[in-house]
N, C-alpha and C positions, 0 to 999 in steps of 0.2 A: 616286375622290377626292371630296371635302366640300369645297364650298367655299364660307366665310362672309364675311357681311361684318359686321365690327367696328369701333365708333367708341373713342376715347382713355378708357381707364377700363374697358372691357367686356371679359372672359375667356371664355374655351372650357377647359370639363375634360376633360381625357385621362385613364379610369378602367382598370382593369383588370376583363375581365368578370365574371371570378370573382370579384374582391374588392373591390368601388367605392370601400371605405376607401383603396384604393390609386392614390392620383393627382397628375395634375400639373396648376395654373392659368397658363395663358398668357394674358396680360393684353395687351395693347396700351397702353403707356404715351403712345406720341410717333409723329405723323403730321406729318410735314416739307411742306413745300405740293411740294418736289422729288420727291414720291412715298415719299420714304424713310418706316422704319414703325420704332419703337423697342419691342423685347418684352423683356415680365419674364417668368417663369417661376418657378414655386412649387412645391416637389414635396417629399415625404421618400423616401430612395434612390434616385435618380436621378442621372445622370449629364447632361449636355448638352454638347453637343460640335458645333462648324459640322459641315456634310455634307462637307466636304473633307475635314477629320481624319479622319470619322468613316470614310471611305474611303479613306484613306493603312494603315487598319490598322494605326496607330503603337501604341507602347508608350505605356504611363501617363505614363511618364517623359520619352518626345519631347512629348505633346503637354500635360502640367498644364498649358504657361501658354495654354492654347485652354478647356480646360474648369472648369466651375465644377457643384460635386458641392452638390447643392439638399436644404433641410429646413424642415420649415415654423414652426419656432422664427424664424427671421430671418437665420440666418446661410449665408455662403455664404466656402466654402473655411475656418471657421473661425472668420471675422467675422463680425459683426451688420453689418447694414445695416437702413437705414433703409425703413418699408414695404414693401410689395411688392420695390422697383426697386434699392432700395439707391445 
């Protein structure tokens, strides 16, 4: 396991070995003084999904309203949103 330490604004790229065109930015938008940590995520074909879903092994169809399918046009499920975080 890697493990980094990131301030608000700062990303780590997830690439594929073979193809580094191929990736996801995880950003750190929001650090709460409670500990809590608010992330974007930036990717073309990808999926994302919490680790609970993603281990319920559910259908597309139980879990759309958990995931949100990333591109790096801006839109996410469809919509545009605003910079990174939307």
């Amino acid at each position: 396991m890697l493990l980094l330490q990131r301030h608000v604004n700062e990303s780590v790229i997830i690439h594929n070995k073979q193809d580094p065109t191929d990736y996801v930015v995880v950003r750190v938008c929001d650090v709460y003084p409670t500990g809590d940590v608010t992330l974007g995520f930036l990717g073309d074909n990808f999926t994302v999904v919490r680790n609970e879903i993603f281990n319920q092994r559910t259908t597309y169809e139980e879990s759309k309203c958990e995931e949100q399918t990333l591109n790096t046009k801006g839109k996410v499920n469809g919509k545009y949103q605003n910079g990174y975080y939307g």
